[in-house]
Backbone atoms as SQL, in Angstrom:
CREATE TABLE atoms (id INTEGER PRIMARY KEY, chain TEXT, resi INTEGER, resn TEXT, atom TEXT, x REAL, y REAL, z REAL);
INSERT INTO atoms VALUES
  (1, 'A', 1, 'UNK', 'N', 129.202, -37.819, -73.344),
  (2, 'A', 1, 'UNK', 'CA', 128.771, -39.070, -73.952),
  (3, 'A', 1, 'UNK', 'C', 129.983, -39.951, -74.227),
  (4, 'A', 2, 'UNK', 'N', 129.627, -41.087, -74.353),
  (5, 'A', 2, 'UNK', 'CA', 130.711, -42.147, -74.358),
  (6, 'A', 2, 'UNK', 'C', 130.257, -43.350, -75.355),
  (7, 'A', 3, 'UNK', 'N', 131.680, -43.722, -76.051),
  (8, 'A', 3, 'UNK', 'CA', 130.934, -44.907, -77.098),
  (9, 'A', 3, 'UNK', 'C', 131.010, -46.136, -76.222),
  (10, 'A', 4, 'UNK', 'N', 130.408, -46.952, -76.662),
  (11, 'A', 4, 'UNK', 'CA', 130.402, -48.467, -76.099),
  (12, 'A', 4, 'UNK', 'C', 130.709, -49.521, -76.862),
  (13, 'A', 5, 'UNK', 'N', 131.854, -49.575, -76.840),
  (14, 'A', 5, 'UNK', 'CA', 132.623, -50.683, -77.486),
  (15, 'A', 5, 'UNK', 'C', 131.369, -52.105, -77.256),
  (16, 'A', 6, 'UNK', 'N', 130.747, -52.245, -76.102),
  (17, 'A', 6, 'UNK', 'CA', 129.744, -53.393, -76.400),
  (18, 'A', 6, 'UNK', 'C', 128.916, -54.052, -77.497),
  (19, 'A', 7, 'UNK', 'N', 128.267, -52.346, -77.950),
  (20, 'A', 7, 'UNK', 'CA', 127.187, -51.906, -78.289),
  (21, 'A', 7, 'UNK', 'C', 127.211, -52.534, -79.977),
  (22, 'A', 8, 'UNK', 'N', 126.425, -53.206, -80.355),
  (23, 'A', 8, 'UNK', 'CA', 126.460, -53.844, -82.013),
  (24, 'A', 8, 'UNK', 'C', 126.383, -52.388, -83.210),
  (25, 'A', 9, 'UNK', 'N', 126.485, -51.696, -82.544),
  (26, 'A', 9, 'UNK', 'CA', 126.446, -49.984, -83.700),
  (27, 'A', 9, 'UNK', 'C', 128.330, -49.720, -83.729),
  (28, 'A', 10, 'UNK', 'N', 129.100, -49.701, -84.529),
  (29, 'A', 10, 'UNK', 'CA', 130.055, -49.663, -85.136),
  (30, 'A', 10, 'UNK', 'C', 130.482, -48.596, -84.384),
  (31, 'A', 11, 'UNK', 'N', 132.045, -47.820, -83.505),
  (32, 'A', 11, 'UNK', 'CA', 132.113, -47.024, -82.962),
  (33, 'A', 11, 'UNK', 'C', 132.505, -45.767, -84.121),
  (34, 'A', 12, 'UNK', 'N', 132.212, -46.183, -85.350),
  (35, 'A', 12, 'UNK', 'CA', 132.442, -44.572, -86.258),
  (36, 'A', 12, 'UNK', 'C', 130.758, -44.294, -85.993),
  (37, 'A', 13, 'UNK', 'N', 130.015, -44.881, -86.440),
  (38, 'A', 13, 'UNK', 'CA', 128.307, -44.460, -86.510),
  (39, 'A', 13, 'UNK', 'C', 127.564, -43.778, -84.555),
  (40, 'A', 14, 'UNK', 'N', 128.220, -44.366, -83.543),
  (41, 'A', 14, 'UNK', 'CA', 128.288, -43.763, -82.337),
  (42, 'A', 14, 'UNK', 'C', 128.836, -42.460, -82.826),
  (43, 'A', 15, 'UNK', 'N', 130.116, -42.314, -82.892),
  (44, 'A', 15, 'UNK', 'CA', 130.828, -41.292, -82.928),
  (45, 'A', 15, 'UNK', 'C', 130.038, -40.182, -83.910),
  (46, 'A', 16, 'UNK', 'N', 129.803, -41.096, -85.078),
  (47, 'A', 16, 'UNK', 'CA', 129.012, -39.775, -86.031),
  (48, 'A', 16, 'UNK', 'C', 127.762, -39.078, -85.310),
  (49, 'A', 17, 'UNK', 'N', 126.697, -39.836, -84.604),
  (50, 'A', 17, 'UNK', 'CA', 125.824, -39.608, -84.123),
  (51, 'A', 17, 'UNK', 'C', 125.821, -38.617, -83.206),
  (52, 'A', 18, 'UNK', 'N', 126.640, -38.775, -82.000),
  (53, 'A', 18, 'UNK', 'CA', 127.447, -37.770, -80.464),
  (54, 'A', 18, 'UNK', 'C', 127.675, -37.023, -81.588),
  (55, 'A', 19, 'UNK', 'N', 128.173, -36.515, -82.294),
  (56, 'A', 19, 'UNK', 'CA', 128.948, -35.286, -82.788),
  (57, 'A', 19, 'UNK', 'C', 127.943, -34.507, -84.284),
  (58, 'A', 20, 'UNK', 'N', 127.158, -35.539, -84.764),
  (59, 'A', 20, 'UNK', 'CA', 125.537, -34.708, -85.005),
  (60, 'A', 20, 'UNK', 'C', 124.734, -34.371, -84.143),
  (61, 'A', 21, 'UNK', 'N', 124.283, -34.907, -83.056),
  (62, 'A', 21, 'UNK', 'CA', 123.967, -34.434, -82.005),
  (63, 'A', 21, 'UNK', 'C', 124.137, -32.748, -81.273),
  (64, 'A', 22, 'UNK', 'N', 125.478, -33.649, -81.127),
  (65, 'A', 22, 'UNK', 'CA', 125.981, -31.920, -80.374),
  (66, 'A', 22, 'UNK', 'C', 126.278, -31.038, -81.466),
  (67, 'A', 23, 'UNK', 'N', 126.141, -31.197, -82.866),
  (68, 'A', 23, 'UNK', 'CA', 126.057, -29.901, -83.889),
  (69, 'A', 23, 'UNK', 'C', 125.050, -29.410, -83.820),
  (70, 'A', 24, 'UNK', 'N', 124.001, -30.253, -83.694),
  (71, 'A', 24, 'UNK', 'CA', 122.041, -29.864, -83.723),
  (72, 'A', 24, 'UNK', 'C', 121.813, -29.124, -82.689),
  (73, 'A', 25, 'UNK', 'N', 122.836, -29.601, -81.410),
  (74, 'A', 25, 'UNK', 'CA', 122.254, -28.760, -80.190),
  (75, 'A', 25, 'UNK', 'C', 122.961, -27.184, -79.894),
  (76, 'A', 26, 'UNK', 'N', 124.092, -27.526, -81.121),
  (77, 'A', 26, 'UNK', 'CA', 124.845, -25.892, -80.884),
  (78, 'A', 26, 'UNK', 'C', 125.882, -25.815, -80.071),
  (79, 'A', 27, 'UNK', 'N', 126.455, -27.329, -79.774),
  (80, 'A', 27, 'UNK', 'CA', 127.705, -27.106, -79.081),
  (81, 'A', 27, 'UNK', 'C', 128.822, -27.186, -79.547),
  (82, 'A', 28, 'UNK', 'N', 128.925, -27.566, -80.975),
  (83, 'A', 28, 'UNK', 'CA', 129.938, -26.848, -81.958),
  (84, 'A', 28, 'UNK', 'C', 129.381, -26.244, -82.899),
  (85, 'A', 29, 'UNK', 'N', 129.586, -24.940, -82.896),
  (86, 'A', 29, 'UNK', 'CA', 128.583, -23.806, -83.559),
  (87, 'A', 29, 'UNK', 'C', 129.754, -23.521, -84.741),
  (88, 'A', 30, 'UNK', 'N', 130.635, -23.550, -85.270),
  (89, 'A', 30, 'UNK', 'CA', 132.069, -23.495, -86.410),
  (90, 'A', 30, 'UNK', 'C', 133.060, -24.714, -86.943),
  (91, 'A', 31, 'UNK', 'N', 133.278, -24.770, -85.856),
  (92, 'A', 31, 'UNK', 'CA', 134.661, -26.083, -85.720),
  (93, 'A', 31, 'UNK', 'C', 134.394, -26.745, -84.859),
  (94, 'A', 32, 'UNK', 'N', 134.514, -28.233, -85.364),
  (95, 'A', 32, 'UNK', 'CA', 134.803, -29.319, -84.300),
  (96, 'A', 32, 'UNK', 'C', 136.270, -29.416, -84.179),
  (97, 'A', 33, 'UNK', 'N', 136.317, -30.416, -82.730),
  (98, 'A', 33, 'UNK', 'CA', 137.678, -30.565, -82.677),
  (99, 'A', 33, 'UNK', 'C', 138.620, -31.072, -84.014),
  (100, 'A', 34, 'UNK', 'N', 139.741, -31.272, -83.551),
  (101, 'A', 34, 'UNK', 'CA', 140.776, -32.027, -84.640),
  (102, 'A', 34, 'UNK', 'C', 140.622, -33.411, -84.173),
  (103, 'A', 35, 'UNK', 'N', 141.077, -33.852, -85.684),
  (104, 'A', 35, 'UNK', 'CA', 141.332, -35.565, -85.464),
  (105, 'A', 35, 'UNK', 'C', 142.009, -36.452, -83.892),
  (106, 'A', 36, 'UNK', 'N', 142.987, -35.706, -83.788),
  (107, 'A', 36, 'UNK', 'CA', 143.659, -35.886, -82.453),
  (108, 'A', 36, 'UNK', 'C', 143.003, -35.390, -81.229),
  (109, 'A', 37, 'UNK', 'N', 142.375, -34.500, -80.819),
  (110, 'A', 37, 'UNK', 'CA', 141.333, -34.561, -80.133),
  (111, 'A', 37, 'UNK', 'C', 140.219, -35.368, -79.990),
  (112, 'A', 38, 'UNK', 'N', 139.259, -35.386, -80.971),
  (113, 'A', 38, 'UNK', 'CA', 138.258, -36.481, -81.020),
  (114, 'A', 38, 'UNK', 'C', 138.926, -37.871, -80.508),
  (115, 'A', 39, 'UNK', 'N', 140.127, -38.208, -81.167),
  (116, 'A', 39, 'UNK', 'CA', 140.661, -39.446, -80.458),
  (117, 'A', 39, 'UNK', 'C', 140.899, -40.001, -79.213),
  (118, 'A', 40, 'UNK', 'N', 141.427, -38.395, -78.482),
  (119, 'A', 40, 'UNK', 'CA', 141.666, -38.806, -77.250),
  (120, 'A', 40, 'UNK', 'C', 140.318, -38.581, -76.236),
  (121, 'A', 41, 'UNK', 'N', 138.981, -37.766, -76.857),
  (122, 'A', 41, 'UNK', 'CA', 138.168, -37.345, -76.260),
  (123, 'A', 41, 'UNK', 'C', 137.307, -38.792, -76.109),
  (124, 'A', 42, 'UNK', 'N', 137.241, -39.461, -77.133),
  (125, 'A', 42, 'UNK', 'CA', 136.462, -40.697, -77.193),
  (126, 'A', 42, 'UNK', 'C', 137.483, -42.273, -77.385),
  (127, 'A', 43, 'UNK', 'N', 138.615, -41.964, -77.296),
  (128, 'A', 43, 'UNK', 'CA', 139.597, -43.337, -77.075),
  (129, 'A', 43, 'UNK', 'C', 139.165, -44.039, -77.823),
  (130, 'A', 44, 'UNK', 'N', 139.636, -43.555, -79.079),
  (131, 'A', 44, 'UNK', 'CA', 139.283, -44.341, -80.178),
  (132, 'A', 44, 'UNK', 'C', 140.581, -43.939, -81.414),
  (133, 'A', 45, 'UNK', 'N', 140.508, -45.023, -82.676),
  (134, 'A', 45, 'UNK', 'CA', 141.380, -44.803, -82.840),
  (135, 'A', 45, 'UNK', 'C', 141.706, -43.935, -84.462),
  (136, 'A', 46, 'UNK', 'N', 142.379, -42.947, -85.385),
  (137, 'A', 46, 'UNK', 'CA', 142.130, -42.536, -86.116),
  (138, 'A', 46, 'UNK', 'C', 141.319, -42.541, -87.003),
  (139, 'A', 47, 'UNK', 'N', 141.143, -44.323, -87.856),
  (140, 'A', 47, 'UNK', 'CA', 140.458, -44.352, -88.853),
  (141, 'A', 47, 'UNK', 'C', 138.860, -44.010, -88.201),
  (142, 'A', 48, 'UNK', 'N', 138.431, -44.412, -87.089),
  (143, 'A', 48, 'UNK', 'CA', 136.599, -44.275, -86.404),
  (144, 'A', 48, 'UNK', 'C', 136.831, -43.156, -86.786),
  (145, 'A', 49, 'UNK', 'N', 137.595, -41.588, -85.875),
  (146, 'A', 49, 'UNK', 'CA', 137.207, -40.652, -86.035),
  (147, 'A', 49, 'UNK', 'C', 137.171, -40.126, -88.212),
  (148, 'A', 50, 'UNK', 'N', 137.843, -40.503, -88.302),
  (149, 'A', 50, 'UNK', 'CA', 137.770, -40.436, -89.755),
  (150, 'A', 50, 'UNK', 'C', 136.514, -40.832, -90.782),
  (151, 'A', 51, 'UNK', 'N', 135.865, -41.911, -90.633),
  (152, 'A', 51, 'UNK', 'CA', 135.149, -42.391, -90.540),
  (153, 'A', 51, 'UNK', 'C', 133.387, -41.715, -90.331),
  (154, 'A', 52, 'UNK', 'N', 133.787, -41.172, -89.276),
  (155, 'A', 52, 'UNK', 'CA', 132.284, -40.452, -88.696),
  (156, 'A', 52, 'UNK', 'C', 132.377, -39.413, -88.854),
  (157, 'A', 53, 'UNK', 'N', 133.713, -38.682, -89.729),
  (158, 'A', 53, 'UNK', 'CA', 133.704, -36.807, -89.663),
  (159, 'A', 53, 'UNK', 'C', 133.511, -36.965, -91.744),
  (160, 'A', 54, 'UNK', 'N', 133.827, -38.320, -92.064),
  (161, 'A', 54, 'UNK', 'CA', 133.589, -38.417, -93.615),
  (162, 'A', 54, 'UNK', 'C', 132.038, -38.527, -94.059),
  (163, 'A', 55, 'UNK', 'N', 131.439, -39.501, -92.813),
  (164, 'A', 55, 'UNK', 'CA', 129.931, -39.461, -93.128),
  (165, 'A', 55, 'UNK', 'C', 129.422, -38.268, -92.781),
  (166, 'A', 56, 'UNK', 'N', 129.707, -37.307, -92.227),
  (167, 'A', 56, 'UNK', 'CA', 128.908, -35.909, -91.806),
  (168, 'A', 56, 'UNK', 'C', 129.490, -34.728, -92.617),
  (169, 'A', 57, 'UNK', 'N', 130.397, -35.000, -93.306),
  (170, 'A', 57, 'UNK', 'CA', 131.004, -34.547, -94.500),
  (171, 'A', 57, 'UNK', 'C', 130.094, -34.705, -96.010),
  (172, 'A', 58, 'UNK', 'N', 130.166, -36.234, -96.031),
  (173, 'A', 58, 'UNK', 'CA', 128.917, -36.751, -97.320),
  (174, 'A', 58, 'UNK', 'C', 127.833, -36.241, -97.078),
  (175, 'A', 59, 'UNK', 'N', 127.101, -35.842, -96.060),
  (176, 'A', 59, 'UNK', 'CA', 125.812, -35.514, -95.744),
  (177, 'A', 59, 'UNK', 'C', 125.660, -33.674, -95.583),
  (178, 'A', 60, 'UNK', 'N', 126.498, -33.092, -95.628),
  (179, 'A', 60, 'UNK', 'CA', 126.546, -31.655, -95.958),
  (180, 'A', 60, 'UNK', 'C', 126.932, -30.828, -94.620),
  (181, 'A', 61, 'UNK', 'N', 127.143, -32.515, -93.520),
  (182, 'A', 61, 'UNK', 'CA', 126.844, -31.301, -92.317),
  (183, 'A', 61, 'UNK', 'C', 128.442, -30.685, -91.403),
  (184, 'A', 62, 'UNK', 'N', 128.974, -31.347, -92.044),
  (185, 'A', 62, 'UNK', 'CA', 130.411, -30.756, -91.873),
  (186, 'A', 62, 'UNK', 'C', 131.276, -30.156, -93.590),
  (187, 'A', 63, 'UNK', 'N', 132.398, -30.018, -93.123),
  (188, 'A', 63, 'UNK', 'CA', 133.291, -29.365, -94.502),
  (189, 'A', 63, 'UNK', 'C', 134.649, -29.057, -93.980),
  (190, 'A', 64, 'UNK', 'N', 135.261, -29.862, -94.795),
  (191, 'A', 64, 'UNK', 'CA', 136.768, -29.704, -94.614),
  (192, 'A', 64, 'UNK', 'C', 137.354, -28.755, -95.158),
  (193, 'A', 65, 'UNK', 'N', 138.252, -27.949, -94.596),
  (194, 'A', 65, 'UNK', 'CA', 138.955, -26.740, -94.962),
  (195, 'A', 65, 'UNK', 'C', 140.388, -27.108, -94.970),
  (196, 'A', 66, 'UNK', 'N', 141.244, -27.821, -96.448),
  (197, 'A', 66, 'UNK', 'CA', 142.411, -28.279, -95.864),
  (198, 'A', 66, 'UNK', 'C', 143.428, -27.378, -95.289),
  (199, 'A', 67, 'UNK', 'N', 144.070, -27.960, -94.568),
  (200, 'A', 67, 'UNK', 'CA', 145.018, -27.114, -93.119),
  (201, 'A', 67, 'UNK', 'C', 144.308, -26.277, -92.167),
  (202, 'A', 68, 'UNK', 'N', 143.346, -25.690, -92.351),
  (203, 'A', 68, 'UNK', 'CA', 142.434, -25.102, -91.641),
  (204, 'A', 68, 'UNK', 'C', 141.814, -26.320, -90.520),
  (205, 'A', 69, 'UNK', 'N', 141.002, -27.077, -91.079),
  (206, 'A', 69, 'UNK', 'CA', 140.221, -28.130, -89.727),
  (207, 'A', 69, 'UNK', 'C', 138.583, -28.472, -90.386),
  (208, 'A', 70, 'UNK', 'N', 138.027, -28.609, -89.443),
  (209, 'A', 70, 'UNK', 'CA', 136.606, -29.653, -90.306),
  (210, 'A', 70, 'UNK', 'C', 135.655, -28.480, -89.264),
  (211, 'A', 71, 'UNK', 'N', 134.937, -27.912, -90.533),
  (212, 'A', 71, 'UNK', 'CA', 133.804, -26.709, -89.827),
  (213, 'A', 71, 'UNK', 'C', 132.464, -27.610, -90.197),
  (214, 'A', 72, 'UNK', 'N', 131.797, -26.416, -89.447),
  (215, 'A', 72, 'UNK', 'CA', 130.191, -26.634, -89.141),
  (216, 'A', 72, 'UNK', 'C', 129.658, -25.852, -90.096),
  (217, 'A', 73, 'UNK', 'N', 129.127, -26.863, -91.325),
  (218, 'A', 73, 'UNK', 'CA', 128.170, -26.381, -92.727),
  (219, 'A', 73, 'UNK', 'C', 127.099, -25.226, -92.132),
  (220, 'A', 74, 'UNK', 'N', 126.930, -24.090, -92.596),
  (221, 'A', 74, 'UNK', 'CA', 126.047, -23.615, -91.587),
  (222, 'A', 74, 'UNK', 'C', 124.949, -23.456, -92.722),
  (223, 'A', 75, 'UNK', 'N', 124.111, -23.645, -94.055),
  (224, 'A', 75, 'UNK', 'CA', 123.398, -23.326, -94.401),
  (225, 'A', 75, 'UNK', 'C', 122.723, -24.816, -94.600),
  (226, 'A', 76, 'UNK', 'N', 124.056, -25.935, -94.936),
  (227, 'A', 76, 'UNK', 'CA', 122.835, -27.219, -94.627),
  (228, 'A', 76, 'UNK', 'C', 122.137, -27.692, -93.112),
  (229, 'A', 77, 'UNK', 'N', 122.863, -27.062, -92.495),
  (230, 'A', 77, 'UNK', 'CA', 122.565, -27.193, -91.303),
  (231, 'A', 77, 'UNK', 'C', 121.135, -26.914, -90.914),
  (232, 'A', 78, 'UNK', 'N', 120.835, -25.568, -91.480),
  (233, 'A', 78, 'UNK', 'CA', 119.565, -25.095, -90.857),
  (234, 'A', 78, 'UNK', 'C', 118.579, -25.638, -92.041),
  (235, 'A', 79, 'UNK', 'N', 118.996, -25.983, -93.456),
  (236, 'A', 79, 'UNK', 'CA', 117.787, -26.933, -93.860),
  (237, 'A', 79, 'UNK', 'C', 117.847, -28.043, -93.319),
  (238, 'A', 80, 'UNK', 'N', 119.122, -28.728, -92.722),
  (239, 'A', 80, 'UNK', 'CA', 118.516, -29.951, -91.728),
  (240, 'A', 80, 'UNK', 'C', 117.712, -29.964, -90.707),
  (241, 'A', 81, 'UNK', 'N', 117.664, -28.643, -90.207),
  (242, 'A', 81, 'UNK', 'CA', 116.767, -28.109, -88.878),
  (243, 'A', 81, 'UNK', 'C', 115.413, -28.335, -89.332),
  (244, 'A', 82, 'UNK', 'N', 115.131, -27.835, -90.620),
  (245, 'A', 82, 'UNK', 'CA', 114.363, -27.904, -91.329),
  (246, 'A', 82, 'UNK', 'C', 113.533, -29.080, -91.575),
  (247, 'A', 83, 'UNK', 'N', 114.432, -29.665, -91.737),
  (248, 'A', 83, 'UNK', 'CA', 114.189, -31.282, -92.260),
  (249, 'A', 83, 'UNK', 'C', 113.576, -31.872, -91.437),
  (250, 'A', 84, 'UNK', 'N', 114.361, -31.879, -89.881),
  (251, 'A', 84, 'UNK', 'CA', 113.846, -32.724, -88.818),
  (252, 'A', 84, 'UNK', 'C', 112.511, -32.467, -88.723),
  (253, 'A', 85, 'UNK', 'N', 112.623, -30.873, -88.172),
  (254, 'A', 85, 'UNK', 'CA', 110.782, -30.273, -87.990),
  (255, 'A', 85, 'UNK', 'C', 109.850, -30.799, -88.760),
  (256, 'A', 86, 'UNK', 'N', 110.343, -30.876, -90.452),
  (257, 'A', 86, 'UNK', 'CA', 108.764, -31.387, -91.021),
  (258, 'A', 86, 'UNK', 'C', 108.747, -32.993, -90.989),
  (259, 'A', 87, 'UNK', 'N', 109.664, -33.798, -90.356),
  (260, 'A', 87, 'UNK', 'CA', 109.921, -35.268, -90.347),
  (261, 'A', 87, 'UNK', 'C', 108.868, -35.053, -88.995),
  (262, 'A', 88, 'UNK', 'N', 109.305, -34.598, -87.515),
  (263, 'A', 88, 'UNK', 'CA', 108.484, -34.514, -86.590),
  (264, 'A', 88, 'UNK', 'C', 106.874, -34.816, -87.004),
  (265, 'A', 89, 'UNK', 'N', 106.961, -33.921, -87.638),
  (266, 'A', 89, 'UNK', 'CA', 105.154, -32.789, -87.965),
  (267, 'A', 89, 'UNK', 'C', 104.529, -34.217, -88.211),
  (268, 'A', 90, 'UNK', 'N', 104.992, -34.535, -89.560),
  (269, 'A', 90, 'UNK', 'CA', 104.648, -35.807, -90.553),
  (270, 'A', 90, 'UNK', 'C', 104.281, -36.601, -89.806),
  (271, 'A', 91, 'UNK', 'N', 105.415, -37.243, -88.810),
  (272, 'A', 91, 'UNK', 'CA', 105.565, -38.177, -87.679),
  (273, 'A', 91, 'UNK', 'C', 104.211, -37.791, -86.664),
  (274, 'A', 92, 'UNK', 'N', 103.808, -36.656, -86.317),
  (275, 'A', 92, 'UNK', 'CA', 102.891, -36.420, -85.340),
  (276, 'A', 92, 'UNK', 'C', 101.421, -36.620, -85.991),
  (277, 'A', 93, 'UNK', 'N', 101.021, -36.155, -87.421),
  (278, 'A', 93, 'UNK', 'CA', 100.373, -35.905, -87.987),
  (279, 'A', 93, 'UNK', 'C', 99.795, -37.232, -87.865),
  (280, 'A', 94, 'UNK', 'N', 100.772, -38.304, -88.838),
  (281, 'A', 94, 'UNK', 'CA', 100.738, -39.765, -88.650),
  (282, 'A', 94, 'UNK', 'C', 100.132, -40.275, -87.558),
  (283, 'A', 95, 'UNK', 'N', 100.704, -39.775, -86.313),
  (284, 'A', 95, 'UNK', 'CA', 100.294, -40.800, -85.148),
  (285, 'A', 95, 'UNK', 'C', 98.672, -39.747, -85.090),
  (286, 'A', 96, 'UNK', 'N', 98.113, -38.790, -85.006),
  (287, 'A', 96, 'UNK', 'CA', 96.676, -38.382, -85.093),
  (288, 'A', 96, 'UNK', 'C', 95.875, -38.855, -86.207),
  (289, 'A', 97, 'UNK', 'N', 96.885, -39.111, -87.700),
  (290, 'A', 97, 'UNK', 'CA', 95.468, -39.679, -88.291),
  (291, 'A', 97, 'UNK', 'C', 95.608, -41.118, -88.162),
  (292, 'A', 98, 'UNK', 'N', 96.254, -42.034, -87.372),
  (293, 'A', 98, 'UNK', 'CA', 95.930, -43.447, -87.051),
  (294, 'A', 98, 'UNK', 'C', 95.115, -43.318, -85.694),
  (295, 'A', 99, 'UNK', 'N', 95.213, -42.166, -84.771),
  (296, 'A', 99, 'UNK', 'CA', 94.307, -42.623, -83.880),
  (297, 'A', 99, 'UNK', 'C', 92.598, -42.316, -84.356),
  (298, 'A', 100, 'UNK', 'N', 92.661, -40.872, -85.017),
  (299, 'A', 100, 'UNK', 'CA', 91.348, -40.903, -85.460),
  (300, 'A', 100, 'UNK', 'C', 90.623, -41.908, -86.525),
  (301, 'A', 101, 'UNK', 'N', 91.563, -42.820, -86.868),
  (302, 'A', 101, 'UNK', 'CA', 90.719, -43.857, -87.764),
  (303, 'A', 101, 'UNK', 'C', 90.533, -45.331, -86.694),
  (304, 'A', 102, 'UNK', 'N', 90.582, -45.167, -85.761),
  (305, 'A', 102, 'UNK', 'CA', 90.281, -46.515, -84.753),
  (306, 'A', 102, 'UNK', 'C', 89.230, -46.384, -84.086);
């Protein structure tokens, strides 16, 4: 995935997104990269990656280990798993009881 400097979405909120993404899907299952990685992976420049590893930080789904590196929360994680599923359900539920009332 690639950010798009075009794109009217801020390249930290891209960046946060690609890298919630690929936590949800299990392709960083511990540790994400380092700051300097992410930078050069998405050509961008410190403060973005900073930026999008602080909002997934505020939100439970990362955790900084200082000198260590920025891990993968693993118990909010799976109530976020959580979360999505009954957001889905809700979401599906929703779209059946608007069709059965038409």
């Amino acid at each position: 995935m690639e950010l798009d400097s075009n794109n009217p979405i801020p390249l930290h909120v891209q960046l946060k997104n690609i890298l919630e993404e690929q936590i949800l899907q299990g392709y960083y299952k511990e540790k994400i990269p380092s700051e300097r990685e992410l930078m050069d992976m998405y050509s961008v420049s410190r403060s973005t990656v900073r930026e999008a590893v602080s909002i997934l930080v505020r939100e439970g789904i990362l955790q900084k280990v200082h000198g260590k590196g920025t891990f993968v929360s693993a118990k909010p994680i799976q109530e976020w798993i959580k979360m999505i599923n009954y957001t889905e359900t809700i979401k599906a539920m929703g779209i059946q009881l608007l069709e059965h009332g038409s």
